[in-house]
Backbone bond lengths (Angstrom), bond angles and torsions (degrees), N, CA, C in turn:
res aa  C-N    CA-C-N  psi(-1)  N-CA   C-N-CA  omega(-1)  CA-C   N-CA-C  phi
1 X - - - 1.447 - - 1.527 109.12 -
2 X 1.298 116.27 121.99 1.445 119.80 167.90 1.637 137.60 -107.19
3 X 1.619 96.64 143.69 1.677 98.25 -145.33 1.567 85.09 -128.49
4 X 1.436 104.44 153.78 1.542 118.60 171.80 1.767 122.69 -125.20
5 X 1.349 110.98 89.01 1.427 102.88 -178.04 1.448 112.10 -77.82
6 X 1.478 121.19 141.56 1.234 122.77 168.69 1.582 88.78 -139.25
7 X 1.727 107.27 130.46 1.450 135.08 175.34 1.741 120.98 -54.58
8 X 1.363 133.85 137.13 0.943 133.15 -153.32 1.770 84.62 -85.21
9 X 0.919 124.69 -13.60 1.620 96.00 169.93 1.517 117.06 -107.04
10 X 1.720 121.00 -2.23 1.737 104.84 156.14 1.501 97.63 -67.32
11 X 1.574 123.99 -29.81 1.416 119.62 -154.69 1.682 87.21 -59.97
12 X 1.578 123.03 -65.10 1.472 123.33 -174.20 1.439 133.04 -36.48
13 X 1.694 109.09 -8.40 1.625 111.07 -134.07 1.747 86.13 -132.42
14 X 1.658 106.61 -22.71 1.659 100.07 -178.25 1.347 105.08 -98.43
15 X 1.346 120.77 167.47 1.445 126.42 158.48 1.528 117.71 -80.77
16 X 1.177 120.01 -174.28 1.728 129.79 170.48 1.578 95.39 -40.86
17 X 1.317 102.62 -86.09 1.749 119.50 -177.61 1.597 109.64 -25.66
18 X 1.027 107.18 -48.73 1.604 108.72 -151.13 1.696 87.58 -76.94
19 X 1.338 118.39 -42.11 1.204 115.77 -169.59 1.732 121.10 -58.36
20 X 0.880 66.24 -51.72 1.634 101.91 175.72 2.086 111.53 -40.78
21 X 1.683 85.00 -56.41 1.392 92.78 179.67 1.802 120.42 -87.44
22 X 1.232 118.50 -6.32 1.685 141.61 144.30 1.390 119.16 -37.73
23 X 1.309 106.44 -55.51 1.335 141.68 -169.50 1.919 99.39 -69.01
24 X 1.468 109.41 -65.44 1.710 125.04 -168.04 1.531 94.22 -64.72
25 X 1.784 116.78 -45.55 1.292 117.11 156.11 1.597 135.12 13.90
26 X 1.960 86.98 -93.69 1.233 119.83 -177.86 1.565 117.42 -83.98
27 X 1.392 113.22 -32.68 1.585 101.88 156.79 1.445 138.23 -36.12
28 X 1.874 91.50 -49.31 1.546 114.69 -177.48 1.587 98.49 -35.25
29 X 1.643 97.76 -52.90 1.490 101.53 -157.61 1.620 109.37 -50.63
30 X 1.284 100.62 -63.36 1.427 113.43 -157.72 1.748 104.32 -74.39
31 X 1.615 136.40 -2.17 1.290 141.35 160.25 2.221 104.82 -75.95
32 X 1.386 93.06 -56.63 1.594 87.19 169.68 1.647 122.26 -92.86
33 X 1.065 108.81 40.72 1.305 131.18 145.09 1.855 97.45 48.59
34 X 1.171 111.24 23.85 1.647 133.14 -176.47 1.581 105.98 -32.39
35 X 1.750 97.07 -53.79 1.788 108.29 178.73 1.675 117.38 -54.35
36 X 1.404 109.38 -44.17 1.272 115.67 167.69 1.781 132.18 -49.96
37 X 1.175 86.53 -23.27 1.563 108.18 -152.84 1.790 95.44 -90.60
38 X 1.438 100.60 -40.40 1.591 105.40 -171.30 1.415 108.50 -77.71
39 X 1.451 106.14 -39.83 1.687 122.46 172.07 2.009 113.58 -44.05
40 X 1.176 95.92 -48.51 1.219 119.74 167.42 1.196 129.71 -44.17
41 X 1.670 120.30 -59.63 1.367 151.70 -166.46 1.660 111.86 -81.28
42 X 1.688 97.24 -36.12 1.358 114.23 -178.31 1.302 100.72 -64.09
43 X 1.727 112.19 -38.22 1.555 106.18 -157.63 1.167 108.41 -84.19
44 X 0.785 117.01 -51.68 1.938 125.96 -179.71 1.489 100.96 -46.77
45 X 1.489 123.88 -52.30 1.523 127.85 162.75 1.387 122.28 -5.39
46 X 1.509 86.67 -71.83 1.408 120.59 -152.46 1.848 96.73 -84.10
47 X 1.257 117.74 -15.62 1.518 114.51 -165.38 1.391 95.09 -96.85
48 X 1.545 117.72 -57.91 1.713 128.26 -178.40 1.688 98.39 -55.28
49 X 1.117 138.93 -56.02 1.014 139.34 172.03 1.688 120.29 -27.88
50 X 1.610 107.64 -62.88 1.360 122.06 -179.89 1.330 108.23 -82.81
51 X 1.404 135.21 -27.27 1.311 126.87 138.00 1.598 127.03 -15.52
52 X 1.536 100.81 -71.64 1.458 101.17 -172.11 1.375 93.45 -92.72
53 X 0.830 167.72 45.11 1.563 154.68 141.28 1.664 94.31 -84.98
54 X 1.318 125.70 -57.04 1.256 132.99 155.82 1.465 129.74 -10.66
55 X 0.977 82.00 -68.68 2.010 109.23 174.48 1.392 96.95 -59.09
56 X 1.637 122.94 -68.85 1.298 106.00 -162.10 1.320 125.39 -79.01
57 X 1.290 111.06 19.19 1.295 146.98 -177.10 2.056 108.21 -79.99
58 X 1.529 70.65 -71.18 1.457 83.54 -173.76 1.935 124.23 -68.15
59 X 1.641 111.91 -22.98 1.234 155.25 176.02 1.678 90.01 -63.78
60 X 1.503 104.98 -91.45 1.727 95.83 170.80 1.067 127.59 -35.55
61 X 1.616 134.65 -54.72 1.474 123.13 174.95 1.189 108.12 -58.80
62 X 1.310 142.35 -40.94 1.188 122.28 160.68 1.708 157.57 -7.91
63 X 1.879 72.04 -77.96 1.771 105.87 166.89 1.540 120.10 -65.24
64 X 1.860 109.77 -47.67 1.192 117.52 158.17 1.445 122.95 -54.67
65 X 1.403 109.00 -52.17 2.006 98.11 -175.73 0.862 103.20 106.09
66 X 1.207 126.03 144.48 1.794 145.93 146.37 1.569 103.18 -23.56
67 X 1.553 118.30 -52.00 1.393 117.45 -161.08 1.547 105.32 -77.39
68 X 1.508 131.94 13.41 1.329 107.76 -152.07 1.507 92.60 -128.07
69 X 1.213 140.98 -177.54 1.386 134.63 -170.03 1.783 99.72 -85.53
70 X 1.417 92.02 144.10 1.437 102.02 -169.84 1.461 105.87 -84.58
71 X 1.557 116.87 -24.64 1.244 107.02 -175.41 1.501 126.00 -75.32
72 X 1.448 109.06 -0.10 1.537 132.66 -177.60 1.449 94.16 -62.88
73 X 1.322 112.85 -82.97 1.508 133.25 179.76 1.538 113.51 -19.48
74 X 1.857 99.68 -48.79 1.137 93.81 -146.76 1.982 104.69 -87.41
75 X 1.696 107.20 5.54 1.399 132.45 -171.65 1.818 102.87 -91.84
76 X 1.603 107.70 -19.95 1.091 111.26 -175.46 1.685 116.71 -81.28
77 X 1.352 89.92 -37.05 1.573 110.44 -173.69 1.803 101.20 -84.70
78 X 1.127 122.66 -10.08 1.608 126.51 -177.53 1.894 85.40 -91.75
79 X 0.797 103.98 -90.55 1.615 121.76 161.47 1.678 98.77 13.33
80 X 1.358 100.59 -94.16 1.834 133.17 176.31 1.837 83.47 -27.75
81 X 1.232 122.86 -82.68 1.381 132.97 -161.57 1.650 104.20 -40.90
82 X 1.556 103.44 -90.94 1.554 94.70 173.06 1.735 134.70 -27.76
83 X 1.178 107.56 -50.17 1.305 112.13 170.47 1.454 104.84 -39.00
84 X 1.771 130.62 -74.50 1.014 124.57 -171.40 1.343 113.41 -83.77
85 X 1.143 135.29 44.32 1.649 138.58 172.69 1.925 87.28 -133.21
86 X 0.966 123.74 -5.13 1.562 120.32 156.51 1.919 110.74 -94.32
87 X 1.258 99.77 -56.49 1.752 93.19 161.09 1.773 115.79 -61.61
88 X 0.745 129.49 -10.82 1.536 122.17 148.83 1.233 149.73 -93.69
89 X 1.207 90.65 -12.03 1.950 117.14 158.40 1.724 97.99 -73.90
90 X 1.161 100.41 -69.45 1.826 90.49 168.58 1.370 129.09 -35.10
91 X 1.159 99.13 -57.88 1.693 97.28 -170.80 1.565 116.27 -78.64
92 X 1.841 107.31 -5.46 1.630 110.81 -174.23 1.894 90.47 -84.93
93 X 1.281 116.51 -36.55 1.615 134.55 -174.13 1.458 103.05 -62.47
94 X 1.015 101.21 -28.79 1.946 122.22 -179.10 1.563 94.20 -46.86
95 X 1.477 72.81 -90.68 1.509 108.91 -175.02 1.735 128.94 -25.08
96 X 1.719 101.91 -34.38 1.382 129.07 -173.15 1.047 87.14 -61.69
97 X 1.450 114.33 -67.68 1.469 126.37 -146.41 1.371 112.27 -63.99
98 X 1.422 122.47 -33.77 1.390 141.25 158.16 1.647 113.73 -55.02
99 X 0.988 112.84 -44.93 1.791 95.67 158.72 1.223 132.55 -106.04
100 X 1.125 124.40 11.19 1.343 134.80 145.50 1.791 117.57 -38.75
101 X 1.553 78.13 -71.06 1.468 102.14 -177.58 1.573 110.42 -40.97
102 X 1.487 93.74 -60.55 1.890 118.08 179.08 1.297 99.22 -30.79
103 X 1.108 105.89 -70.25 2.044 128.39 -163.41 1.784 90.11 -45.23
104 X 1.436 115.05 -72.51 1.627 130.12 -174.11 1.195 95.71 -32.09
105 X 1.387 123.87 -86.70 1.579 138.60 171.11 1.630 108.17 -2.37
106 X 1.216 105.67 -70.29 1.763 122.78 176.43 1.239 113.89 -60.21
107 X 1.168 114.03 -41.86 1.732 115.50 174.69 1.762 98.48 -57.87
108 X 0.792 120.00 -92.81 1.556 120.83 173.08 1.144 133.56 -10.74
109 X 1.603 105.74 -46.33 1.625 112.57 168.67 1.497 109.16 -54.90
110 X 1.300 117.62 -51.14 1.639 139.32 -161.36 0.956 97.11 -93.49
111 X 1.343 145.50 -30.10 1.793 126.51 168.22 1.320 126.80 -105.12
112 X 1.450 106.69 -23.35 1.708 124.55 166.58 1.653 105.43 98.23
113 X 0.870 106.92 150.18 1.522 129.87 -144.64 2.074 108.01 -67.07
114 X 1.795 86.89 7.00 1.997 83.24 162.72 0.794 100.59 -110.17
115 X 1.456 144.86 16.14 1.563 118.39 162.34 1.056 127.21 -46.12
């Protein structure tokens, strides 16, 4: 079940319009299913990510060898990880910004372009 709180002092602080378009806002969200979408994006993220951190994990011990210091390997595969847990902060920040916009877009259609 979905619910929309808005605080008795934005309530004090907007007009009709503004409220109004707060409101078309947060619908946007929850009609394009935005929450779903990030839930989603996060996961695959977070899986392809630990995937290849894995890989280059296993790739380095490889290349390195049994004979070579293990803690090398294991800086490569930390390395590999972080790197792409910063490209996925990006692309989750991406993404925000892309339904933000969406939501705005929709507010406007449905309240008209003085919100």
């Amino acid at each position: 079940r979905a619910g929309l709180f808005i605080s008795r002092a934005a309530l004090s602080r907007l007009n009709e319009t503004q409220t109004y378009s707060v409101v078309a806002h947060e619908i946007a969200h929850h009609s394009l299913k935005h929450l779903s979408q990030r839930i989603k994006s996060a996961y695959l993220l977070i899986a392809s990510g630990t995937l290849l951190a894995g890989l280059i994990l296993v790739i380095s011990k490889i290349l390195i060898g049994t004979h070579g210091d293990a803690g090398i390997s294991g800086l490569f595969g930390l390395g590999a990880l972080f790197v792409f847990l910063v490209h996925a902060i990006r692309k989750l920040s991406d993404l925000n910004l892309k339904q933000e916009l969406e939501a705005d877009h929709f507010a406007v259609q449905h309240v008209g372009a003085d919100a």
